[in-house]
C-alpha positions in Angstrom: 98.7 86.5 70.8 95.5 87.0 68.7 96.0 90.5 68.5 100.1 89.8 66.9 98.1 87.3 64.1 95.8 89.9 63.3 98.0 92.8 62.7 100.7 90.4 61.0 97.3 89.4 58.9 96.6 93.1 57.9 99.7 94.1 57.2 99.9 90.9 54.8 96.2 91.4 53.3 95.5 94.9 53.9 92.0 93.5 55.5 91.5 92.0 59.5 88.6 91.9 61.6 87.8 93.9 64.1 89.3 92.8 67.8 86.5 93.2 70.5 88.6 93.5 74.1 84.7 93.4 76.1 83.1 90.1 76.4 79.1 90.3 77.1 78.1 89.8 80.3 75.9 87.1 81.7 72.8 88.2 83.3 73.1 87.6 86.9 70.7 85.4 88.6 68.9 87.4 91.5 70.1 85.9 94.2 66.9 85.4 97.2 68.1 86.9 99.8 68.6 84.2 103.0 66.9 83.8 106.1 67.7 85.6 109.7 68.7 83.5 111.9 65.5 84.3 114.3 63.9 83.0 111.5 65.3 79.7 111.9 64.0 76.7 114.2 65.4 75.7 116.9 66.3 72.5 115.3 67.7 74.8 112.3 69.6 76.7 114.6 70.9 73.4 116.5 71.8 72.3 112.9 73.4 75.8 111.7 76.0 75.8 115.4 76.9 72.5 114.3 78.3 73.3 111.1 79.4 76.2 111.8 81.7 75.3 114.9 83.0 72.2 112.3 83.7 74.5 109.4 85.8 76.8 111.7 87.4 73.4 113.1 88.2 72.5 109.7 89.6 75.8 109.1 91.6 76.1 111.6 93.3 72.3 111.6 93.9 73.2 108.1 96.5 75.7 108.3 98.7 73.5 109.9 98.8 71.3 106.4 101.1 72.2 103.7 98.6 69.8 101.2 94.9 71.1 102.3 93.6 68.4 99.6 95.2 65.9 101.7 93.8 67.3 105.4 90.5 67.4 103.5 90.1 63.9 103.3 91.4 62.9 106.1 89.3 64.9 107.7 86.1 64.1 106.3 86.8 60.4 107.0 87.4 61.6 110.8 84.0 63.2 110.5 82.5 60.2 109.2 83.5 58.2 111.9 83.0 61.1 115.0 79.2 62.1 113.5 78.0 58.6 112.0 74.4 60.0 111.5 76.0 63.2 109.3 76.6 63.0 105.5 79.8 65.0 104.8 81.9 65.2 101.9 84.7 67.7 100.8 82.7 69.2 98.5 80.0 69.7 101.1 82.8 71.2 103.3 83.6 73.7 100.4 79.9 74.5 99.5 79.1 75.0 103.0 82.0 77.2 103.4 81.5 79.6 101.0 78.0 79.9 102.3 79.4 80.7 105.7 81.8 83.3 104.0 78.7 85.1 102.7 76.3 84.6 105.8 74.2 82.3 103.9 72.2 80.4 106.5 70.1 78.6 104.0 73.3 77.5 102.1 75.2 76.2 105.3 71.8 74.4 106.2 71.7 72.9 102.8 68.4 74.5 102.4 67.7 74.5 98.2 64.9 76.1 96.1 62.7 76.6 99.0 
């Protein structure tokens, strides 16, 4: 679309800027790299099986859904009542998630800026 303006602009005027197709890229942050899990506690391990057996739960329970948005809460609310002494929220589940996805035990733990 900008590039039609600009070429029905220099055919008009004679003059158009120059179209740039690269953006800049953003530095990446370096990333530290996360902890083995021998590295881990025993309570941080306890702590790490937990979540990970509920996010494959969760994963699994929500294939059956046709609205995942929908399962999400509902879900969380069942996890609210099952684990009463666990804060959980979808955006937990999806934060964790991705952290499990990349073998992140730090991430899944909630471990941040340590």
């Amino acid at each position: 679309m900008q590039a039609k303006y600009y070429s029905r602009l220099k055919k008009d005027t004679g003059i158009a800027p120059e179209l740039t197709e690269n953006k800049p890229e953003k530095p990446q942050k370096a990333k530290k790299p996360s902890r083995l899990f021998e590295e881990l506690s025993d309570e941080e391990r306890q702590r790490l099986n937990f979540w990970c057996e509920l996010l494959k739960e969760w994963q699994s329970r929500r294939l059956q859904y046709k609205s995942k948005t929908e399962f999400d809460k509902n879900f969380v609310g069942e996890c609210r009542l099952k684990y009463e002494g666990i804060e959980i929220s979808e955006r937990m589940l999806y934060r964790k998630w991705n952290a499990y996805k990349n073998d992140d035990f730090d991430g899944i733990l909630g471990v941040r800026g340590a």
